[in-house]
LOVEXKOL-919611 format. One line per 5 residues: number of its first residue (from 1); their letters; for each residue x, y, z of C-alpha. Coordinates in nm, 2 decimals, padded with zeros to 4 digits. Layout:
NUM	A	X/Y/Z; ...
END
This chain:
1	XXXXX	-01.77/-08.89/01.49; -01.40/-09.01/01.51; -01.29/-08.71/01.32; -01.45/-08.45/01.54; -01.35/-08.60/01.88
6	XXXXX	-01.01/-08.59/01.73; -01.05/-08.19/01.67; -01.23/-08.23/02.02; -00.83/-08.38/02.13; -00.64/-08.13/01.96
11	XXXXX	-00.88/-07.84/02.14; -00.76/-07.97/02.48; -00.36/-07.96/02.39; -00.37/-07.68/02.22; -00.59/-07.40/02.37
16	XXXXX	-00.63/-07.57/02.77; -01.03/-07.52/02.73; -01.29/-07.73/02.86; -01.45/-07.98/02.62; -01.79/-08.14/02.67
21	XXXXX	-01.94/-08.38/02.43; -02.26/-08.47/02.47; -02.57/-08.44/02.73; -02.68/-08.65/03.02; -03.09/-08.78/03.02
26	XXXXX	-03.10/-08.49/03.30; -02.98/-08.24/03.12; -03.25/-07.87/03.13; -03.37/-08.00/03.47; -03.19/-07.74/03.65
31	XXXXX	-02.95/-08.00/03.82; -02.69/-07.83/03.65; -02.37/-08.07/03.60; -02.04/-07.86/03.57; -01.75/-07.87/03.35
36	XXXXX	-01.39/-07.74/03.50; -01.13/-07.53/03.31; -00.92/-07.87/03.30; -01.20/-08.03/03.08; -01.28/-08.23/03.41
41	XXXXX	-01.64/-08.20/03.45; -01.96/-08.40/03.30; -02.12/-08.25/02.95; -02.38/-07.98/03.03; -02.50/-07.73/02.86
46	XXXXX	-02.65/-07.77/02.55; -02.45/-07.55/02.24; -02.16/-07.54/02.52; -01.88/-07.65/02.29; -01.54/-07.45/02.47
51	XXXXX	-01.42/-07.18/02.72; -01.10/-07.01/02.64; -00.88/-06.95/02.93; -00.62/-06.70/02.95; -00.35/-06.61/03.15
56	XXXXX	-00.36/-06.29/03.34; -00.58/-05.99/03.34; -00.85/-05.88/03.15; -00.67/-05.52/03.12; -00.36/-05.72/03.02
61	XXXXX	-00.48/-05.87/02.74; -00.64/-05.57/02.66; -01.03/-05.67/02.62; -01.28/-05.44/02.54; -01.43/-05.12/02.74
66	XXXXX	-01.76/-05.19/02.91; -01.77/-05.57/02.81; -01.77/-05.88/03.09; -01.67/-05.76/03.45; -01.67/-05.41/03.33
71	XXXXX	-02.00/-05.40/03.19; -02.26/-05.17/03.37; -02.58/-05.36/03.28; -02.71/-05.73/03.40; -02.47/-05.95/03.45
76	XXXXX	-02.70/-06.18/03.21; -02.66/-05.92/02.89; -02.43/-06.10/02.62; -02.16/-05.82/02.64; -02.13/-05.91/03.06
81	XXXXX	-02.10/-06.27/02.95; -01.83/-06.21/02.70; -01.53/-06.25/02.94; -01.51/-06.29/03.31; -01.18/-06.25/03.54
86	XXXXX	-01.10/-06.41/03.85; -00.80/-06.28/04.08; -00.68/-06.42/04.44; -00.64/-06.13/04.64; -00.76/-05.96/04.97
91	XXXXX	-01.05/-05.76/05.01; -01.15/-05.60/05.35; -01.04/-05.82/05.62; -01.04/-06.16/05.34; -00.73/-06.32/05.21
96	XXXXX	-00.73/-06.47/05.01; -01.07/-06.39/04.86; -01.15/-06.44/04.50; -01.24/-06.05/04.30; -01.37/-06.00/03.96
101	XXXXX	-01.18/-05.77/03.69; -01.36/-05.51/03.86; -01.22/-05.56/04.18; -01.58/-05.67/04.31; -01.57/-05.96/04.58
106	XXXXX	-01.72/-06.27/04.51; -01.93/-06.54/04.72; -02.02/-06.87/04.77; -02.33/-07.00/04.91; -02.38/-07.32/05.14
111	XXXXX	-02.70/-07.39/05.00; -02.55/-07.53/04.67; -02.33/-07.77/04.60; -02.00/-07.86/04.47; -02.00/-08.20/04.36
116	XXXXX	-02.20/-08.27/04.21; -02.21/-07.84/04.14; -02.58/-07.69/04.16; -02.72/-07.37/04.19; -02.99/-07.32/04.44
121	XXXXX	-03.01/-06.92/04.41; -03.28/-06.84/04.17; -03.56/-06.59/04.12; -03.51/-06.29/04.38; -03.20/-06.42/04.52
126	XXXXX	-03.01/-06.39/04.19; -03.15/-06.05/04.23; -02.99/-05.95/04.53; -02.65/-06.21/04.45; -02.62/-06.20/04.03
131	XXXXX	-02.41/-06.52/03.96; -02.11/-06.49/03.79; -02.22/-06.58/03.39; -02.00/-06.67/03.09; -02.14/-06.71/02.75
136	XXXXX	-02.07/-07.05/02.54; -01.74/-07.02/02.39; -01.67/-06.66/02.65; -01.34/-06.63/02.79; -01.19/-06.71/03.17
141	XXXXX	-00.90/-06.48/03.28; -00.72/-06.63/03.56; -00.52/-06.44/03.79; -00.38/-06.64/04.08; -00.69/-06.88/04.03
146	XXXXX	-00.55/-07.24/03.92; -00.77/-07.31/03.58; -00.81/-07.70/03.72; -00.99/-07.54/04.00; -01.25/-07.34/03.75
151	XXXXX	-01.54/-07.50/03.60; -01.93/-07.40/03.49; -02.26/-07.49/03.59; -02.60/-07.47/03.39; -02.86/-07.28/03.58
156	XXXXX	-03.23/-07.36/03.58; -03.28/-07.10/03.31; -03.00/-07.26/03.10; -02.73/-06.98/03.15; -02.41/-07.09/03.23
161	XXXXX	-02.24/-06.98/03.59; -01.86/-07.00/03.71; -01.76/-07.21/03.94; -01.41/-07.25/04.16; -01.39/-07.55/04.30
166	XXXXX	-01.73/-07.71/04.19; -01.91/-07.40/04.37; -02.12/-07.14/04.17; -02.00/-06.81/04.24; -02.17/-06.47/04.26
171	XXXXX	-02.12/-06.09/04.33; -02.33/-05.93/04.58; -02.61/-05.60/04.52; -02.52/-05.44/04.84; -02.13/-05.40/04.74
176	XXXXX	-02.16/-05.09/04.56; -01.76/-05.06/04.52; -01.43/-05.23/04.48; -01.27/-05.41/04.74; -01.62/-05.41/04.95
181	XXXXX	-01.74/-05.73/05.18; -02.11/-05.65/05.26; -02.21/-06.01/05.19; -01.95/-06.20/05.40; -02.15/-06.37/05.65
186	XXXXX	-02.52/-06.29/05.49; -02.81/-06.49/05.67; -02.48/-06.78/05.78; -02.47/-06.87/05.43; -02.31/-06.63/05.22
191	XXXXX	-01.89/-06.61/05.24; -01.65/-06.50/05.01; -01.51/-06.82/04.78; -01.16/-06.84/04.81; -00.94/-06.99/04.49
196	XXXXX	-01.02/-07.32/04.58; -01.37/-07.31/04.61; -01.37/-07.30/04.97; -01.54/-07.01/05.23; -01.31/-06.70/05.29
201	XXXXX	-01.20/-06.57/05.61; -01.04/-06.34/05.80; -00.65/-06.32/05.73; -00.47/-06.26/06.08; -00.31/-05.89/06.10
206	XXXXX	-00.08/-05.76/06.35; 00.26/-05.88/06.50; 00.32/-06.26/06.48; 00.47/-06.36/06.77; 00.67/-06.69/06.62
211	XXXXX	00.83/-06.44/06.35; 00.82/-06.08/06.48; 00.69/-05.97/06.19; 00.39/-05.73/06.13; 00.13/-05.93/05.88
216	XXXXX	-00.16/-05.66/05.68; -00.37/-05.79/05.43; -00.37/-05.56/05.09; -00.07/-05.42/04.91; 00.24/-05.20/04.99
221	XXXXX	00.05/-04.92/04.78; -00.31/-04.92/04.95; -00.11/-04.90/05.28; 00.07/-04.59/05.17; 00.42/-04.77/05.20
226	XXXXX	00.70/-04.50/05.17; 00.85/-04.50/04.84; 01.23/-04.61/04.77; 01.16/-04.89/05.06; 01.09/-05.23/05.06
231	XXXXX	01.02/-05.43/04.76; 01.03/-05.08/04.55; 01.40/-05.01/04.70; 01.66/-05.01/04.45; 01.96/-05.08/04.60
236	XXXXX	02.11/-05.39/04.82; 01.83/-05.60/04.89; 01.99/-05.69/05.20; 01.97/-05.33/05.32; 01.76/-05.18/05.65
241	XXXXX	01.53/-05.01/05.36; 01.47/-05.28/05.12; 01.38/-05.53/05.46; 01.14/-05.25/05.55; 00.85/-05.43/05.39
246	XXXXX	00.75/-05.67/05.18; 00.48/-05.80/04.95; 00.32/-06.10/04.87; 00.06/-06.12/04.59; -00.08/-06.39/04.41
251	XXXXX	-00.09/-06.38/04.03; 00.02/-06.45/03.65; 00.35/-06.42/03.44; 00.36/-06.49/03.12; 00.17/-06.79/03.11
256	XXXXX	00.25/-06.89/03.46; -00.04/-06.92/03.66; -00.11/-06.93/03.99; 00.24/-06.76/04.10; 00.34/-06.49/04.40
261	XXXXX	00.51/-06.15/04.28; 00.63/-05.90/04.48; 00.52/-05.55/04.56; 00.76/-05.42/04.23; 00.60/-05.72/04.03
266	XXXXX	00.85/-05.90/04.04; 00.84/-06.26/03.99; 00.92/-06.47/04.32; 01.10/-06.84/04.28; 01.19/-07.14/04.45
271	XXXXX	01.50/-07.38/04.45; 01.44/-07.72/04.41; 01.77/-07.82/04.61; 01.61/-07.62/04.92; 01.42/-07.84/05.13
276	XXXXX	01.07/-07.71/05.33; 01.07/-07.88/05.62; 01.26/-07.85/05.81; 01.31/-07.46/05.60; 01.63/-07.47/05.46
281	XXXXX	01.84/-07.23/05.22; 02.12/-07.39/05.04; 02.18/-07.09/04.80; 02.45/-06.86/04.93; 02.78/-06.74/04.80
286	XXXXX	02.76/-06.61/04.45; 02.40/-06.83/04.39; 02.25/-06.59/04.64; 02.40/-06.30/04.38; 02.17/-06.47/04.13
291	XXXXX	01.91/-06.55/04.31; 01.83/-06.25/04.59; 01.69/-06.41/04.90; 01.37/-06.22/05.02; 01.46/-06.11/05.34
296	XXXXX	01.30/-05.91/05.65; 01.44/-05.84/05.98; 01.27/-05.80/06.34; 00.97/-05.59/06.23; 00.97/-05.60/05.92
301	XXXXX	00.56/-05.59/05.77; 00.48/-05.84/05.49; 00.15/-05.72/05.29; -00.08/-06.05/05.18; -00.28/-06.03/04.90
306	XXXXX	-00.42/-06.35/04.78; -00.17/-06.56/04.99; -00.25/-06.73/05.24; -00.07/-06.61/05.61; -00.08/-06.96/05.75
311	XXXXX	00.13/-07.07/05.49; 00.44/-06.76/05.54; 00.69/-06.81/05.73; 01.09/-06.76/05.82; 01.41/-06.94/05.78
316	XXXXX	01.77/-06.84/05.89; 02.01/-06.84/05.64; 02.40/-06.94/05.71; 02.49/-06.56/05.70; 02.23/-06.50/06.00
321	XXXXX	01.96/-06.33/05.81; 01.63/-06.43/05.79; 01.43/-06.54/05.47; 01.07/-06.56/05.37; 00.91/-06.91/05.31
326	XXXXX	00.65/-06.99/05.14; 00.52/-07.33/05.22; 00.85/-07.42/05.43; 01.02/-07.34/05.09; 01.28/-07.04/05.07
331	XXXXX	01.18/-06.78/04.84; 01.44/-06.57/04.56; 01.39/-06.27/04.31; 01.63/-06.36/04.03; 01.82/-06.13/03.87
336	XXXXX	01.79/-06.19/03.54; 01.43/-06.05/03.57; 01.50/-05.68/03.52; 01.15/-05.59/03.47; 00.78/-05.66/03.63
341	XXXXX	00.60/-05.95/03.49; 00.95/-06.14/03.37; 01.00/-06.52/03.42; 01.34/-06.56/03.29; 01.42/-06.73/03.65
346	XXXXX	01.15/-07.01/03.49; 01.30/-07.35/03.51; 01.67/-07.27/03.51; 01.93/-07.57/03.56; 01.57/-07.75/03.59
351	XXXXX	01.59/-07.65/03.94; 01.42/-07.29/03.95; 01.07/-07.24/03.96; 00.81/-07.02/04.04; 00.62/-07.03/04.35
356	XXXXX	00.31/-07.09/04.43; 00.10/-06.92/04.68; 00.12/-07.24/04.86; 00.47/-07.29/04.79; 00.39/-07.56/04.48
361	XXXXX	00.61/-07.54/04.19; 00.52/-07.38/03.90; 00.58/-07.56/03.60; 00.62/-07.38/03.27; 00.32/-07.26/03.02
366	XXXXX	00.24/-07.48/02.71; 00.29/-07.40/02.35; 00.11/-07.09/02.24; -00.22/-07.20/02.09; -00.19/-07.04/01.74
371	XXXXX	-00.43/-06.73/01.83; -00.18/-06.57/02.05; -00.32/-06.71/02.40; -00.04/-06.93/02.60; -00.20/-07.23/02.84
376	XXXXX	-00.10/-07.18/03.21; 00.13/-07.36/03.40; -00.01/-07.55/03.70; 00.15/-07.60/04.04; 00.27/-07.93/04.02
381	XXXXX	00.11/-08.23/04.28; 00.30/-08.45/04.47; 00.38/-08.75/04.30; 00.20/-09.09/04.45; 00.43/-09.30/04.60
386	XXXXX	00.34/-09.59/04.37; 00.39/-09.37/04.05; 00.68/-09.37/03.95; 00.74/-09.63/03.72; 00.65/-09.52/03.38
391	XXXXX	00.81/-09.27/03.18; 00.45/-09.06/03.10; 00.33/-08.85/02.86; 00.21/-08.52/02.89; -00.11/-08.51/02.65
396	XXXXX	-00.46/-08.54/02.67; -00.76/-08.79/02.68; -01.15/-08.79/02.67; -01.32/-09.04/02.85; -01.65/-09.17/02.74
401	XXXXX	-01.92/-09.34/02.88; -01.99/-09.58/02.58; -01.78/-09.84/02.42; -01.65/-09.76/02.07; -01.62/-09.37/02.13
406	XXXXX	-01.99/-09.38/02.11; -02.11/-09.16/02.44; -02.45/-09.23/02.51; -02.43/-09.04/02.81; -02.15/-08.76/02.77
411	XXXXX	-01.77/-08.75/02.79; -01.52/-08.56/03.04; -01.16/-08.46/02.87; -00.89/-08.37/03.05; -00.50/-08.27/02.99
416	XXXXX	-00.14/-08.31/03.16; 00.04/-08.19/03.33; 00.10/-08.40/03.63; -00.19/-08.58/03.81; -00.50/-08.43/03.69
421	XXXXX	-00.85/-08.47/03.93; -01.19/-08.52/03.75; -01.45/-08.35/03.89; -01.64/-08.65/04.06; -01.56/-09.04/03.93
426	XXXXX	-01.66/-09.07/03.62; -01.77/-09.45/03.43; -01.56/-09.49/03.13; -01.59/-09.75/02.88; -01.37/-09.62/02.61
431	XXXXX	-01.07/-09.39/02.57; -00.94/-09.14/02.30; -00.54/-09.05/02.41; -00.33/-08.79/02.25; 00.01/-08.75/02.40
436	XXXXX	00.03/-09.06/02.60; 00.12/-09.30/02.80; -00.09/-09.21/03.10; -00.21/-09.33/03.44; -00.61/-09.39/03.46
441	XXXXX	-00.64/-09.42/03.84; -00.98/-09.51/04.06; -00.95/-09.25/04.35; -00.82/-08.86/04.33; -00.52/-08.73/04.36
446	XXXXX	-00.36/-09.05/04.17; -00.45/-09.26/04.44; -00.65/-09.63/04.48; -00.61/-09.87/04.15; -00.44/-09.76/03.87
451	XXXXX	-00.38/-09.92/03.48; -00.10/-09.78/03.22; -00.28/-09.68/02.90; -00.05/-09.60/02.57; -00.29/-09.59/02.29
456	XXXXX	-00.66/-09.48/02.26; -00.87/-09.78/02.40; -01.23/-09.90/02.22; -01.33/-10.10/02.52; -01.18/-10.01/02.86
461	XXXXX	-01.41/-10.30/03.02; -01.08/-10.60/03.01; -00.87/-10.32/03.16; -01.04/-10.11/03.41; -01.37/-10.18/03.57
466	XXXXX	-01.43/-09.87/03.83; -01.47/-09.52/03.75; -01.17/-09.30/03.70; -01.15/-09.03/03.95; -00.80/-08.91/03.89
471	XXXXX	-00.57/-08.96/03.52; -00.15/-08.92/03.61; 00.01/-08.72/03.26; 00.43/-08.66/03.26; 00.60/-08.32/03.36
END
């Protein structure tokens, strides 16, 4: 037992998948407990023993012709449940929505539930909405999708569904194409899910009157930008053409994941000596010969894809020209990046990062796993006030429900970095650690009652009494 929850450890460092040991009494009644790509959720299925999650796009990393989202057959045939992709992007008049490798919107539906997550679309609705089905041990591609907000659910007839954000998530019969919305709004119940789990909706378009600029959801290319302008222009960035435009799509880069990239697929980047509110750029002079400001004039459109609008905006630099924000915070190209898809701008002077679609910081991947797939970086959380007093380790732990490692009801796992949130609260009476010190803390987002923990712990009962909701690793 010891020696396969200690394989069960070294899963969660080293590949980022999402470990579940053991079954709850309720397990195969269809109440379908999930597990998230963070390893945060309660054991479930039965034979479920990882998911791999990877970086980037299925096309990227090259997987097979007519296998997971490509696949023309039942979404429940074992070659669609081989891989499945999810991407933040826009679709129609939704940004950002969540689309399949296929480009195929996908919903949520208010009459399940998140947390704990259930599916309540069976029989001929999962006809008319297929759920979105991986295969034990199948492979997650995230694109713009945070893997701690990714999880699965067992369905009544014991497949296994995605969920984002502790909602099951499904495509829809009637959208016969890519970039369709036919079930947005379905009978008041069915919405597209956005990346955090929540319903999509309709991204404003149009002139902003606060910033003069022209907001339209999609990209520079299915707008028919003219070429050589904008974020494709390739001169001064500070020019009338390369201000004409620009693009904001959420994404992957090399490990990095979720991040923003331009319309050239360039990586975007924030300065940790900026400040977001109030906006301010303190990069000018030769930094800003570096580190390219994104800028737009009076007019100017800015394309979202899979970034929110609410959370764009504009600050005036000391030389008078005006700057995107993401989040309050600044945004840069750098210009060591002299190709799509780079992160060489990744945690330079420790004070460059990628951005977020939110404006987060991006902190770095992980260690390759030995099989060629890199973890993805996370956007880091904001550090509880009352957290700061330990220098923490950025590892992993399972929790279990029995004293003495010995799990009589099941066992979540979950890795750093930063302040990790399980699923729902979760009774632990023992403790496996790899990697630590860490925080064990009673409420989410590192919040309530806390305990330092250094070592793996056989009986947590002398140290911590309530469930842990939330566990605090270093980075």
């Amino acid at each position: 037992m010891i020696r396969t929850r200690v394989a069960l450890l070294g899963a969660v460092v080293a590949m980022g998948v999402a470990v579940l040991t053991g079954c709850g009494p309720n397990d195969g009644q269809g109440a379908g407990t999930s597990a998230s790509a963070g390893a945060q959720g309660a054991g479930s299925a039965a034979g479920l023993t990882s998911l791999s999650f990877t970086p980037g796009t299925a096309k990227d990393n090259n997987a097979p012709a007519d296998t997971g989202d490509f696949f023309k057959g039942p979404s429940s045939a074992p070659a669609a449940m081989k891989w499945v992709q999810l991407s933040a992007g826009a679709a129609g008049k939704l940004n950002p929505v969540v689309v399949n490798g296929a480009g195929f919107t996908l919903y949520r539906f208010d009459k399940d539930t998140a947390d704990p997550s259930k599916s309540n679309c069976n029989g001929d609705c999962a006809k008319t909405w297929p759920p979105v089905l991986v295969k034990p041990g199948g492979r997650i591609f995230l694109d713009g999708v945070a893997k701690s907000k990714v999880g699965v659910v067992k369905r009544a007839d014991g497949n296994l569904q995605v969920t984002v954000g502790g909602s099951p998530v499904y495509k829809y019969s009637l959208d016969t194409a890519p970039g369709q919305t036919n079930g947005q709004g379905v009978g008041g119940t069915w919405f597209g899910v956005t990346p955090d789990g929540t319903k999509a909706g309709q991204s404003p378009e149009g002139t902003d009157q606060g910033t003069g600029l022209d907001y339209r959801n999609g990209t520079a290319g299915q707008h028919h930008a003219p070429p050589n302008t904008g974020d494709n222009y390739k001169g001064d960035r500070g020019s009338a053409a390369a201000m004409k435009w620009v693009q904001l799509t959420s994404g992957s880069a090399n490990g990095l994941n979720p991040i923003v990239h331009d319309g050239a697929g360039f990586t975007l980047y924030r300065f940790d000596k900026d400040s977001p509110n109030p906006s301010k750029s303190n990069c000018n002079g030769d930094c800003a010969k570096t580190w390219p400001p994104v800028l737009v004039r009076n007019g100017s459109r800015i394309f979202v894809d899979g970034v929110p609008t609410a959370k764009i905006g504009i600050v005036k630099r000391d030389d008078g020209r005006r700057q995107v924000t993401i989040g309050g915070w600044p945004v840069y190209r750098f210009s060591g990046d002299t190709g799509p898809g780079q992160t060489n701008g990744e945690g330079v002077g420790g004070t460059w990062f990628a951005v977020s679609p939110t404006g987060g910081k991006v902190l770095p991947p992980t260690a390759d796993n030995g099989s060629g797939v890199q973890n993805g970086g996370g956007t880091a959380p904001a550090p509880s006030a009352s957290d700061t007093s330990a220098a923490l380790g950025n590892g992993s732990v399972i929790l279990d429900s029995g004293k003495n490692f010995s799990e009589p009801d099941g066992s979540q796992a979950t890795a750093g970095p930063g302040c990790q949130d399980l699923v729902q609260p979760f009774k632990a009476l023992s403790l496996q650690l790899s990697g630590g010190p860490i925080k064990i803390w009673s409420g989410k987002q590192c919040t309530g009652t806390s305990a330092l923990v250094s070592s793996s712990v056989a009986d947590l009962s002398g140290i911590f009494s309530q469930p842990i909701a939330s566990v605090r690793f270093g980075g």
